[in-house]
HTML snippet that shows the backbone in 3Dmol.js (N, CA, C, O; Angstrom):
<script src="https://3Dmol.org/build/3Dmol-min.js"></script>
<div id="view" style="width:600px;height:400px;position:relative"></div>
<script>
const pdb = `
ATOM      1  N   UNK A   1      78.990  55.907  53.409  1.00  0.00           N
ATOM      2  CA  UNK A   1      77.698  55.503  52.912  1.00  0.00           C
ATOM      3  C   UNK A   1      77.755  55.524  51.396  1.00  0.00           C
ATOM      4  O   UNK A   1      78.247  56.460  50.767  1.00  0.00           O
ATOM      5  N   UNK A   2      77.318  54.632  50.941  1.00  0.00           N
ATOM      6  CA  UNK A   2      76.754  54.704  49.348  1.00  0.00           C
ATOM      7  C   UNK A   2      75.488  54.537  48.989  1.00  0.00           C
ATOM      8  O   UNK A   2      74.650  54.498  49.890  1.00  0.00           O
ATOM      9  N   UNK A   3      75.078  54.406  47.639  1.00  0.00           N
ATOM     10  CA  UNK A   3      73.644  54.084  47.352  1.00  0.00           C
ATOM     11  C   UNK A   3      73.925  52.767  46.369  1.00  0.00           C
ATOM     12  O   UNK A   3      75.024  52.464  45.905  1.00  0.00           O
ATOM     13  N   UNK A   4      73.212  52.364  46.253  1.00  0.00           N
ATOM     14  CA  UNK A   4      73.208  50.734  45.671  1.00  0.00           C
ATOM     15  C   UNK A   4      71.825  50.836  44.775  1.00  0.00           C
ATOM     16  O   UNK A   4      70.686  50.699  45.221  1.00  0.00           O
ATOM     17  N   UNK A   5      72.112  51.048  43.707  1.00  0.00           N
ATOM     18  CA  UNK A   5      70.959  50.537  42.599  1.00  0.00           C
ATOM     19  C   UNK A   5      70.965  49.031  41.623  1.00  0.00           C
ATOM     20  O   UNK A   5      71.675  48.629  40.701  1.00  0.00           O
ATOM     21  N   UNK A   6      69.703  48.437  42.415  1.00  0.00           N
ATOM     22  CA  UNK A   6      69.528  47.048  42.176  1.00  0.00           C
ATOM     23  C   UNK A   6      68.963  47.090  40.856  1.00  0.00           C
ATOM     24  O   UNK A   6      68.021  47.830  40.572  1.00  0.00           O
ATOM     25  N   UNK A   7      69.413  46.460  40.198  1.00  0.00           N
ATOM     26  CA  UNK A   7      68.553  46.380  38.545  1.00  0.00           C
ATOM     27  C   UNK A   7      67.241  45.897  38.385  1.00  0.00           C
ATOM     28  O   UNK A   7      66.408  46.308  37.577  1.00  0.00           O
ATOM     29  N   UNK A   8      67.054  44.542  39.627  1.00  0.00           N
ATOM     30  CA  UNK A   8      65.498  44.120  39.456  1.00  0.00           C
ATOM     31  C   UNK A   8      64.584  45.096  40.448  1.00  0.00           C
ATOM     32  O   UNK A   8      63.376  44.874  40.534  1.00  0.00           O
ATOM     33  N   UNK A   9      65.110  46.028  41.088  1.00  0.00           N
ATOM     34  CA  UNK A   9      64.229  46.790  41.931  1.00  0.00           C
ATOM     35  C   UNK A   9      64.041  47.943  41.705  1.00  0.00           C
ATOM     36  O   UNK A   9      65.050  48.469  41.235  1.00  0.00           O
ATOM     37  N   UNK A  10      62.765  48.961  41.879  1.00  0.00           N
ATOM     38  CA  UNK A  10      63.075  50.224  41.669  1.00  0.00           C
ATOM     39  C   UNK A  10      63.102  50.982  42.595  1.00  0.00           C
ATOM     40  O   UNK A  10      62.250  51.861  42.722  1.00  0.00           O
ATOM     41  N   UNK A  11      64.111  50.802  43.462  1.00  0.00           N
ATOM     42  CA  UNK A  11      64.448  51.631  44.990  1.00  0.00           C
ATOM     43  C   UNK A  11      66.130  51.777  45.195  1.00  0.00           C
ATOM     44  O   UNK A  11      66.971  50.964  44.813  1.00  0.00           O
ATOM     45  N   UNK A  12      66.315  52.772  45.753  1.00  0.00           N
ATOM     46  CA  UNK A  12      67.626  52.816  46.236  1.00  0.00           C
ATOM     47  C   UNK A  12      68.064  52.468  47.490  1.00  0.00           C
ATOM     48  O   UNK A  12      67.519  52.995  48.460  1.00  0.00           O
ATOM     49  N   UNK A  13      68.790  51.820  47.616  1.00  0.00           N
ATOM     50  CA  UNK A  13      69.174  51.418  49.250  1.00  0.00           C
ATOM     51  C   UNK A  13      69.821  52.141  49.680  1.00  0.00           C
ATOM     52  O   UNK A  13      70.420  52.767  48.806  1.00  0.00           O
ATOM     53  N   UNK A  14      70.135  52.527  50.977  1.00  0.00           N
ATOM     54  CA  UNK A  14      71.209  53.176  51.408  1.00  0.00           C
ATOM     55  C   UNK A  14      71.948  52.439  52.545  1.00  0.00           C
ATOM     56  O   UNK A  14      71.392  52.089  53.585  1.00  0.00           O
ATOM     57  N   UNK A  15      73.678  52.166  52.160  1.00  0.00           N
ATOM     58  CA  UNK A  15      74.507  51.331  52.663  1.00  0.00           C
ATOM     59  C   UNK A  15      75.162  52.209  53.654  1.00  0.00           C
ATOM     60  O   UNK A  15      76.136  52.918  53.401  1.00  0.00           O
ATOM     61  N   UNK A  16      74.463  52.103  55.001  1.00  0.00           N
ATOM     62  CA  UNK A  16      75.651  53.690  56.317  1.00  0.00           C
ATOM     63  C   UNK A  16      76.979  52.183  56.248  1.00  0.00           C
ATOM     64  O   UNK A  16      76.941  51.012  55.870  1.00  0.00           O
ATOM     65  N   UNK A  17      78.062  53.140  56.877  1.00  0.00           N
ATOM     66  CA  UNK A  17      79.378  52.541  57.097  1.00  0.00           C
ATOM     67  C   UNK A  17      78.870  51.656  58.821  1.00  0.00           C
ATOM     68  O   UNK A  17      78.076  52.175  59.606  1.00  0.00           O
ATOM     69  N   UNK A  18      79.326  50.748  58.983  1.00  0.00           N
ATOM     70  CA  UNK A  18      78.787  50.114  60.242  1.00  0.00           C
ATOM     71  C   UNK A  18      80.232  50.635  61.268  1.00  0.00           C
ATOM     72  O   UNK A  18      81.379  50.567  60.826  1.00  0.00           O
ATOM     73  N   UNK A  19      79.882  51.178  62.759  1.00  0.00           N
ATOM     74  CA  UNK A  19      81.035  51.621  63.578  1.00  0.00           C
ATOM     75  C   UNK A  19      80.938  50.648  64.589  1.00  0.00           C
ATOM     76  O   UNK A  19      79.849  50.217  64.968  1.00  0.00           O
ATOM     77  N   UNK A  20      82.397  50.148  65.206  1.00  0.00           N
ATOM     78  CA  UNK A  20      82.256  49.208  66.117  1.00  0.00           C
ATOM     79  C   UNK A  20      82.949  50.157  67.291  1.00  0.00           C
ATOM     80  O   UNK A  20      83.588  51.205  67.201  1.00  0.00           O
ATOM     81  N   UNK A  21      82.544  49.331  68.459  1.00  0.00           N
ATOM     82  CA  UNK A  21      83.415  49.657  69.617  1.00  0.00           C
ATOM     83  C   UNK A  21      85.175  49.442  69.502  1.00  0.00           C
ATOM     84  O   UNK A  21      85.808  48.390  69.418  1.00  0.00           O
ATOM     85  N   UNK A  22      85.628  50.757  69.532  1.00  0.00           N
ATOM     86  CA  UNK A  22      86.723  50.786  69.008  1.00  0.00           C
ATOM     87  C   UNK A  22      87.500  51.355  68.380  1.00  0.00           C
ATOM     88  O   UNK A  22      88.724  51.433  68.479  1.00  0.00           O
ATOM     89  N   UNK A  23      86.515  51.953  67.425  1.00  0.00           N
ATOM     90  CA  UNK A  23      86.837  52.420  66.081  1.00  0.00           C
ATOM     91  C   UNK A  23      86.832  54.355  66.560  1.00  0.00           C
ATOM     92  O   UNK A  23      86.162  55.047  67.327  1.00  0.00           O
ATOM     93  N   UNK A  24      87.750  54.555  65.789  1.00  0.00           N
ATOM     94  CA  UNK A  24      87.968  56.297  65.692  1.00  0.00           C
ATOM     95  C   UNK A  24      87.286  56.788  64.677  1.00  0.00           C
ATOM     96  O   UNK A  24      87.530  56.539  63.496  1.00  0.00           O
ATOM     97  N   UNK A  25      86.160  57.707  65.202  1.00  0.00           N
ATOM     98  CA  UNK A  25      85.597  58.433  64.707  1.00  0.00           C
ATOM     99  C   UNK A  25      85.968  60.419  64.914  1.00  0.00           C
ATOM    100  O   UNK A  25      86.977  60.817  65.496  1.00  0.00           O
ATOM    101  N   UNK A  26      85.072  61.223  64.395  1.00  0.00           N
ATOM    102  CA  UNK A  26      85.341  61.942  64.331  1.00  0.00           C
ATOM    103  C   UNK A  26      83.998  62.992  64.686  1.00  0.00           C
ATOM    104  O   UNK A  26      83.169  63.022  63.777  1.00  0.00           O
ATOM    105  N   UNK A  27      83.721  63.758  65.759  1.00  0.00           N
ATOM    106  CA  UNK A  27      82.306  64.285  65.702  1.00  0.00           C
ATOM    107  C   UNK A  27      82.135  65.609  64.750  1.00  0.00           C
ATOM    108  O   UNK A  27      82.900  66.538  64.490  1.00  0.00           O
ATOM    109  N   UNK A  28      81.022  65.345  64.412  1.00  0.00           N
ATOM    110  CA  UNK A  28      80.791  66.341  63.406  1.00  0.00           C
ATOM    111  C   UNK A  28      79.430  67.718  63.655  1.00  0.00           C
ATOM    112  O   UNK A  28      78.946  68.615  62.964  1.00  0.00           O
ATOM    113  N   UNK A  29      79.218  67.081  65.319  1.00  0.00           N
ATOM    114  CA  UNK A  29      77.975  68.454  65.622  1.00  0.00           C
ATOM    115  C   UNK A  29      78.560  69.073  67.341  1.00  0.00           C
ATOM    116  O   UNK A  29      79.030  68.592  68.372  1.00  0.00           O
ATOM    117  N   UNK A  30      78.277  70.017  66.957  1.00  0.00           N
ATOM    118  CA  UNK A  30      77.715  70.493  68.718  1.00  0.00           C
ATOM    119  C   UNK A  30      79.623  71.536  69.080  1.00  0.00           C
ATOM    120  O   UNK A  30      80.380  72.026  68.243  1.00  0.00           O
ATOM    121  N   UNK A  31      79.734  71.501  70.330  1.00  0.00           N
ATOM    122  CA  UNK A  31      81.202  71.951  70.942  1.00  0.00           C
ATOM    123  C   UNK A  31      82.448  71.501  70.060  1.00  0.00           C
ATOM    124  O   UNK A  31      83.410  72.111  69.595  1.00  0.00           O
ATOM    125  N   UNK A  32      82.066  70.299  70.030  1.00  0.00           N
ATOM    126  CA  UNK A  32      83.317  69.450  70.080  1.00  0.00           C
ATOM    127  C   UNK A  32      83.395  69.261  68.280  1.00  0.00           C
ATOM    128  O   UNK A  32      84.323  68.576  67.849  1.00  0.00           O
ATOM    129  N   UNK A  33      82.615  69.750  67.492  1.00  0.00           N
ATOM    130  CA  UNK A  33      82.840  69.047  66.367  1.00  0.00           C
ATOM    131  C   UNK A  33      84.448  69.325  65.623  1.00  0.00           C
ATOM    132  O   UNK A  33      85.183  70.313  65.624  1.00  0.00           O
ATOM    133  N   UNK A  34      84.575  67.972  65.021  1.00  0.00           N
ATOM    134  CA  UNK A  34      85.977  68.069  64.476  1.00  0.00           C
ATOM    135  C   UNK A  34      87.231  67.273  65.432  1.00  0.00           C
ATOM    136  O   UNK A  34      88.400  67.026  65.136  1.00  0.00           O
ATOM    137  N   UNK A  35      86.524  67.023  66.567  1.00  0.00           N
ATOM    138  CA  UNK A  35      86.960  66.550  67.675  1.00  0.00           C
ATOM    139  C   UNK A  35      87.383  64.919  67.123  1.00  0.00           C
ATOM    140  O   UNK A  35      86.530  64.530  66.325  1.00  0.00           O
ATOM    141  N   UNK A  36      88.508  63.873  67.364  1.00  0.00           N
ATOM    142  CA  UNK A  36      88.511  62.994  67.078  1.00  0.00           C
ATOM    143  C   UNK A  36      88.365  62.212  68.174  1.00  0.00           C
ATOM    144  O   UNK A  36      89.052  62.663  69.090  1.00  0.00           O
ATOM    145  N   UNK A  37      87.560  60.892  68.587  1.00  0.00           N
ATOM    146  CA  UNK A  37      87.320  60.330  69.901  1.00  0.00           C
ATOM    147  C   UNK A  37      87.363  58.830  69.224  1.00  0.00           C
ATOM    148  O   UNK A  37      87.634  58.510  68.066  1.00  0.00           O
ATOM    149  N   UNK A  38      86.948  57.912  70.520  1.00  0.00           N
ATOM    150  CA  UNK A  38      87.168  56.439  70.297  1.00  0.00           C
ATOM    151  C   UNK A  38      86.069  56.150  70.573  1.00  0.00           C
ATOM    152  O   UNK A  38      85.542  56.730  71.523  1.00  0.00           O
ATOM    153  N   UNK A  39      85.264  55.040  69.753  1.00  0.00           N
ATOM    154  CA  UNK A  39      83.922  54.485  70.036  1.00  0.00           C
ATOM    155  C   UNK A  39      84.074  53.293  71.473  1.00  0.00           C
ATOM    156  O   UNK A  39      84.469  52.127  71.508  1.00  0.00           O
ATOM    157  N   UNK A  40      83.602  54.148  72.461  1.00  0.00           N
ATOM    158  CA  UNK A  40      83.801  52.446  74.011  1.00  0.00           C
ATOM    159  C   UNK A  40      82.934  51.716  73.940  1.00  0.00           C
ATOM    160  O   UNK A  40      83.024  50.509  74.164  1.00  0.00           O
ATOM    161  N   UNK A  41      81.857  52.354  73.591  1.00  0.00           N
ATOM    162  CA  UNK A  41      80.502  51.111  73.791  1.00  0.00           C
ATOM    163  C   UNK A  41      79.741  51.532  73.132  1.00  0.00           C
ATOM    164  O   UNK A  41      79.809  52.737  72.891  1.00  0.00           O
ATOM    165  N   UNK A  42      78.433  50.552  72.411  1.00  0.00           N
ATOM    166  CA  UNK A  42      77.247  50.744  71.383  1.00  0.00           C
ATOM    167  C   UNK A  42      76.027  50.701  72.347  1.00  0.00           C
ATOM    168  O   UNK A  42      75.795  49.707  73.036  1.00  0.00           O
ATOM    169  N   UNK A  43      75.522  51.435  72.360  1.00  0.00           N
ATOM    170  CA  UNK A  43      74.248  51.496  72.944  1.00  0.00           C
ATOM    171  C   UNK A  43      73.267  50.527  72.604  1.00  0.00           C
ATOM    172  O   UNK A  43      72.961  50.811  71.446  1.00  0.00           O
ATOM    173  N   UNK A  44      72.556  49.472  72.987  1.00  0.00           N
ATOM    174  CA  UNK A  44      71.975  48.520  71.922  1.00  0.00           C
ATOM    175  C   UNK A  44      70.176  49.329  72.019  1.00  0.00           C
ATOM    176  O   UNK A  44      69.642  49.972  72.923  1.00  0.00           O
ATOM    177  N   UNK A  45      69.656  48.886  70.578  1.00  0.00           N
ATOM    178  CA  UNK A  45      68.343  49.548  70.386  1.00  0.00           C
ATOM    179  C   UNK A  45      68.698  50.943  70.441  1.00  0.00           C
ATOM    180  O   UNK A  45      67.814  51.674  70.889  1.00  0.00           O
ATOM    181  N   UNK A  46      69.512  51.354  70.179  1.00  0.00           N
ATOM    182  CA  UNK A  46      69.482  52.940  70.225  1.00  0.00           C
ATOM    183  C   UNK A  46      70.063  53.333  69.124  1.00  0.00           C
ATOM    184  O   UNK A  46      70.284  52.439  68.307  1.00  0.00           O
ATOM    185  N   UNK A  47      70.468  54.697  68.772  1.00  0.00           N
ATOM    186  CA  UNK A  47      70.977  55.057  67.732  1.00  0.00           C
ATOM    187  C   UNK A  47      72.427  55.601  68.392  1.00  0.00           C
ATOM    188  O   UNK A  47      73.292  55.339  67.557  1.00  0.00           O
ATOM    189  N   UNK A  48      72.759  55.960  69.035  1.00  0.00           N
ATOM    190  CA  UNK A  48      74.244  56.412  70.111  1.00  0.00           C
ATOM    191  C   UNK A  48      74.862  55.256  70.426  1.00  0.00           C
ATOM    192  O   UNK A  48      74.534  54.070  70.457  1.00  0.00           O
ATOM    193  N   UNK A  49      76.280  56.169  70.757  1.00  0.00           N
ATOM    194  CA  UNK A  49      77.218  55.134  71.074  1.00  0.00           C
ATOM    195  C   UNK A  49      78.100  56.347  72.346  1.00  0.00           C
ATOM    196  O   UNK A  49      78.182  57.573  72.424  1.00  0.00           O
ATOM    197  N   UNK A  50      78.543  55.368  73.042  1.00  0.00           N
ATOM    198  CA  UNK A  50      79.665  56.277  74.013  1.00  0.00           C
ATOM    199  C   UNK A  50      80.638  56.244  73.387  1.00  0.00           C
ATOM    200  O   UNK A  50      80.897  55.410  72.519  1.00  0.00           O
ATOM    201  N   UNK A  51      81.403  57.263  73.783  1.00  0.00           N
ATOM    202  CA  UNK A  51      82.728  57.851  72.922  1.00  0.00           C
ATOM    203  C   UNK A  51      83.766  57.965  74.363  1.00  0.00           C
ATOM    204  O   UNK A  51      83.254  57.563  75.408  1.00  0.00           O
ATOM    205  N   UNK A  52      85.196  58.501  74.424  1.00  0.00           N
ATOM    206  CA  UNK A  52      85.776  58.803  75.156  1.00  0.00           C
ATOM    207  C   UNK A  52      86.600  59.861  74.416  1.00  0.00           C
ATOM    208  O   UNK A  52      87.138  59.866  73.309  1.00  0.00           O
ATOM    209  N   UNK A  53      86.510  60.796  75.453  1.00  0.00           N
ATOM    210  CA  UNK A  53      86.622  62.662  75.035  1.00  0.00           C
ATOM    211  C   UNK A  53      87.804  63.010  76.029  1.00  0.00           C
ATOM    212  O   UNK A  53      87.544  62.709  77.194  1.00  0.00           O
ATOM    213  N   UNK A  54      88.958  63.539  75.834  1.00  0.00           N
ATOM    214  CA  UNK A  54      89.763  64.104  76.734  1.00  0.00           C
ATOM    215  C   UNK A  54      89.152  65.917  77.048  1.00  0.00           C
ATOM    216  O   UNK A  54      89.068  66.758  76.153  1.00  0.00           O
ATOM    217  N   UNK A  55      88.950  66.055  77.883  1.00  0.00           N
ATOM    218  CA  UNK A  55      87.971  67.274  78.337  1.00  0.00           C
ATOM    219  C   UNK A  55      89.406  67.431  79.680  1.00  0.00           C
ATOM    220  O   UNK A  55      90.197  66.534  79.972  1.00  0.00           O
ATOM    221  N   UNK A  56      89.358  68.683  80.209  1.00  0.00           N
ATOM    222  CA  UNK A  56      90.094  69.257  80.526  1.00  0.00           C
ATOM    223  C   UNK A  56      91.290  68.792  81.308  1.00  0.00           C
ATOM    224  O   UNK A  56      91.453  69.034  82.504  1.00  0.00           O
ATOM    225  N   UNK A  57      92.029  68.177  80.628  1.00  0.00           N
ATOM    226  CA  UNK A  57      93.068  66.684  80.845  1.00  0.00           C
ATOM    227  C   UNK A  57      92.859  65.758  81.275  1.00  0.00           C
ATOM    228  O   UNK A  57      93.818  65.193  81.801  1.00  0.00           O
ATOM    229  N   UNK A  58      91.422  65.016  81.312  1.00  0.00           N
ATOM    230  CA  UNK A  58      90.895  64.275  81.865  1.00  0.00           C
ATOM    231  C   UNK A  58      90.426  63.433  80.523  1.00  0.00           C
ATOM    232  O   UNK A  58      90.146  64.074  79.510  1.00  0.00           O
ATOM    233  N   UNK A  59      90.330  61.805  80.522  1.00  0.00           N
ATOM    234  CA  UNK A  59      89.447  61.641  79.678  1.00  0.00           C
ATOM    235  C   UNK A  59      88.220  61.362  80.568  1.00  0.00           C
ATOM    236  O   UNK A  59      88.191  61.155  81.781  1.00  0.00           O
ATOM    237  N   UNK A  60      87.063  61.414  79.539  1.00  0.00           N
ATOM    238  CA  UNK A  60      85.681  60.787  80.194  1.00  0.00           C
ATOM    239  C   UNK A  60      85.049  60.274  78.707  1.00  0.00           C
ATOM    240  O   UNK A  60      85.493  60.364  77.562  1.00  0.00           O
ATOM    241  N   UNK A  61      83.569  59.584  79.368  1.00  0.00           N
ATOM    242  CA  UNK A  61      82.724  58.883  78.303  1.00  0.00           C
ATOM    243  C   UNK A  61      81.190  60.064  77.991  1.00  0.00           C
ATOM    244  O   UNK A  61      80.340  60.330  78.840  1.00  0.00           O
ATOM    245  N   UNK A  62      81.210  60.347  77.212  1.00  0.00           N
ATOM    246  CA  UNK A  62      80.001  60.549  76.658  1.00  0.00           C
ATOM    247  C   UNK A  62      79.003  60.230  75.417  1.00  0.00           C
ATOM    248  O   UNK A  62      79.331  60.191  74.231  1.00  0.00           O
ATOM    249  N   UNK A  63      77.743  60.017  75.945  1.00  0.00           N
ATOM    250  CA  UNK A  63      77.151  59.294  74.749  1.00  0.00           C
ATOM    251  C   UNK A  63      76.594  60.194  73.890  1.00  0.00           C
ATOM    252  O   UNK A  63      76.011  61.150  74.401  1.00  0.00           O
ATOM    253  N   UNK A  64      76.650  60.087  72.413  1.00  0.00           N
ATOM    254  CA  UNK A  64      75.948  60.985  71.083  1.00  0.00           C
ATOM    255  C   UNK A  64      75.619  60.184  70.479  1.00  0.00           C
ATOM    256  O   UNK A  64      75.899  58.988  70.569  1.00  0.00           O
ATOM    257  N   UNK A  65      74.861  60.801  69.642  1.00  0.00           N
ATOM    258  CA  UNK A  65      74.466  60.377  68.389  1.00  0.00           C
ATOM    259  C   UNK A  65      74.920  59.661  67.363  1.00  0.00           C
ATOM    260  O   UNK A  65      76.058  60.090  67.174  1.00  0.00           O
ATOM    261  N   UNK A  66      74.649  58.642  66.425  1.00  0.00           N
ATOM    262  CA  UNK A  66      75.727  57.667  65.540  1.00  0.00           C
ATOM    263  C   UNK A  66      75.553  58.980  64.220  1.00  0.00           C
ATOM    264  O   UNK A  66      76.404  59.172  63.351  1.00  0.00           O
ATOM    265  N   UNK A  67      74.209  59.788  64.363  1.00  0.00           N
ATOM    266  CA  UNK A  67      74.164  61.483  63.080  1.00  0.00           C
ATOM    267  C   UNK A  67      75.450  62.000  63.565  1.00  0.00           C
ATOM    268  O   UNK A  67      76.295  62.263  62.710  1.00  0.00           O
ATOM    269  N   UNK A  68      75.727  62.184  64.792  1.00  0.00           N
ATOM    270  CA  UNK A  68      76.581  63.226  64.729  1.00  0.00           C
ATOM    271  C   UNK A  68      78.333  62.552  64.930  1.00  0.00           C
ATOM    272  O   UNK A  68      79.228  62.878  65.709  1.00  0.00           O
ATOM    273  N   UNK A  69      78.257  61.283  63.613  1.00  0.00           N
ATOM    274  CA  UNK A  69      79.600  60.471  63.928  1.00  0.00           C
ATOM    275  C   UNK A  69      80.009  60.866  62.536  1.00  0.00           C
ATOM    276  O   UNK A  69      79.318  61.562  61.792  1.00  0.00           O
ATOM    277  N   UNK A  70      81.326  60.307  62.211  1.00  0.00           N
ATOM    278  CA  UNK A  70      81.527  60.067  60.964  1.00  0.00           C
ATOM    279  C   UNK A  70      83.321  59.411  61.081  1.00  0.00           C
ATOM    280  O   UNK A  70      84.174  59.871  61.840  1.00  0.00           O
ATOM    281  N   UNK A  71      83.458  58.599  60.395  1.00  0.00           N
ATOM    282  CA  UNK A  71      84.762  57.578  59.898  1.00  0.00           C
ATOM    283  C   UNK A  71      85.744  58.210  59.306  1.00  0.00           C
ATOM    284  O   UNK A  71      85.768  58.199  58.075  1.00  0.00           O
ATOM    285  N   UNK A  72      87.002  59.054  60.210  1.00  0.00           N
ATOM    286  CA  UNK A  72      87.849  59.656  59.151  1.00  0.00           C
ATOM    287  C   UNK A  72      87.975  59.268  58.126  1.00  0.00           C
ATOM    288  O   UNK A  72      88.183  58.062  57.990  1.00  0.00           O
ATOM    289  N   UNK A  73      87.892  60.217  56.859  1.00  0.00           N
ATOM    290  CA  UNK A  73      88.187  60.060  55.579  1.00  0.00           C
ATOM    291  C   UNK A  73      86.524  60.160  55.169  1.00  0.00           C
ATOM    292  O   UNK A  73      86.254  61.123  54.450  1.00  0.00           O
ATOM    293  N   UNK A  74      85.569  59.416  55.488  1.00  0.00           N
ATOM    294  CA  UNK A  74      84.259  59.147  54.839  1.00  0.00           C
ATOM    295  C   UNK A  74      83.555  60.561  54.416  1.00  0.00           C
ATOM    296  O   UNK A  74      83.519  61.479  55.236  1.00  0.00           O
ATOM    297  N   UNK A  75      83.216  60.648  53.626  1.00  0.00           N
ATOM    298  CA  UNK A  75      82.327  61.727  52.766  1.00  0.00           C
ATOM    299  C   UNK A  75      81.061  61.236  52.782  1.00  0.00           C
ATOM    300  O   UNK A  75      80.844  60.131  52.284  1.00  0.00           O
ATOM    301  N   UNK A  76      80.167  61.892  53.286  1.00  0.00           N
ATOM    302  CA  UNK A  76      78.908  62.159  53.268  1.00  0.00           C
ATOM    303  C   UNK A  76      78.080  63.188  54.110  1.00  0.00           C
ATOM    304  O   UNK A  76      78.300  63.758  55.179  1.00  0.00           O
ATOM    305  N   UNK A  77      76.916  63.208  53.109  1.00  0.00           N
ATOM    306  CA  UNK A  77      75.987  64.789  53.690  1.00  0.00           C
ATOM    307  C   UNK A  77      75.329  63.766  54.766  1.00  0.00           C
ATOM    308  O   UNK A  77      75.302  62.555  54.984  1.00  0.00           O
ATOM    309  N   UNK A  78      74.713  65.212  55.416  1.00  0.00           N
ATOM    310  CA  UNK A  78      73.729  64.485  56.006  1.00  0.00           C
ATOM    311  C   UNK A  78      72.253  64.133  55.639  1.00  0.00           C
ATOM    312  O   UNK A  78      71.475  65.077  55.500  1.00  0.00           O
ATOM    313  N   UNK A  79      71.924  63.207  55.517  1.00  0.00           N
ATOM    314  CA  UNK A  79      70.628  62.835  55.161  1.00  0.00           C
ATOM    315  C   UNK A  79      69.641  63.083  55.900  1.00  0.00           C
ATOM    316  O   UNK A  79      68.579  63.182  55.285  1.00  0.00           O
ATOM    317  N   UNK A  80      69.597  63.211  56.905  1.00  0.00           N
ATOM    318  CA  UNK A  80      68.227  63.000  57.700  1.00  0.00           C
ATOM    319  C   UNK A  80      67.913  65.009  57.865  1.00  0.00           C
ATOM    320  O   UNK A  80      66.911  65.431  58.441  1.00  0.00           O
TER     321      UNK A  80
END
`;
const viewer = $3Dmol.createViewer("view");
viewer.addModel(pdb, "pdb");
viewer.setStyle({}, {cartoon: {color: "spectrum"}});
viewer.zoomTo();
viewer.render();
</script>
C-alpha cells in the first residue's frame, strides 16, 4: 500500500496492493499467522478470499480476511 498525494486535491488516497487468485500471500492474524498459503479463490462482494493451508498433512481451503493478508515482502501497518 502507499499514499498518493494529488496536488489539485486535498485528500490522500490510499493505493492497497490488489491480490489475485494465485498469488502467495502470507497470514498475518489468528493460529496460523506467519503461515505462507496460496490465494484459490476471491470471494466476490466480500472482503475474503480462500486460501489453501496444509493442516495436518493434508491441504484444505479456508476463507479469511483480505486484513488478515499481506504480499511477501510488503510493509504495511494496519489501518483499519
Amino acid at each position: 500500500m502507499r499514499a498518493e498525494f494529488p496536488e489539485e486535491e486535498n485528500e490522500i488516497r490510499i493505493i492497497e496492493p490488489e491480490i489475485n487468485e494465485g498469488d502467495e500471500v502470507v497470514l498475518t492474524e489468528g493460529p496460523m499467522a506467519g503461515m505462507k498459503t496460496i490465494v484459490t479463490r476471491l470471494m466476490s462482494g466480500q472482503d475474503r478470499v480462500r486460501v489453501l493451508l496444509e493442516w495436518l498433512g493434508e491441504e484444505r481451503e479456508a476463507e479469511v480476511s483480505l486484513d488478515s493478508l499481506r504480499i511477501p515482502g510488503e510493509i504495511r501497518g494496519k489501518m483499519r
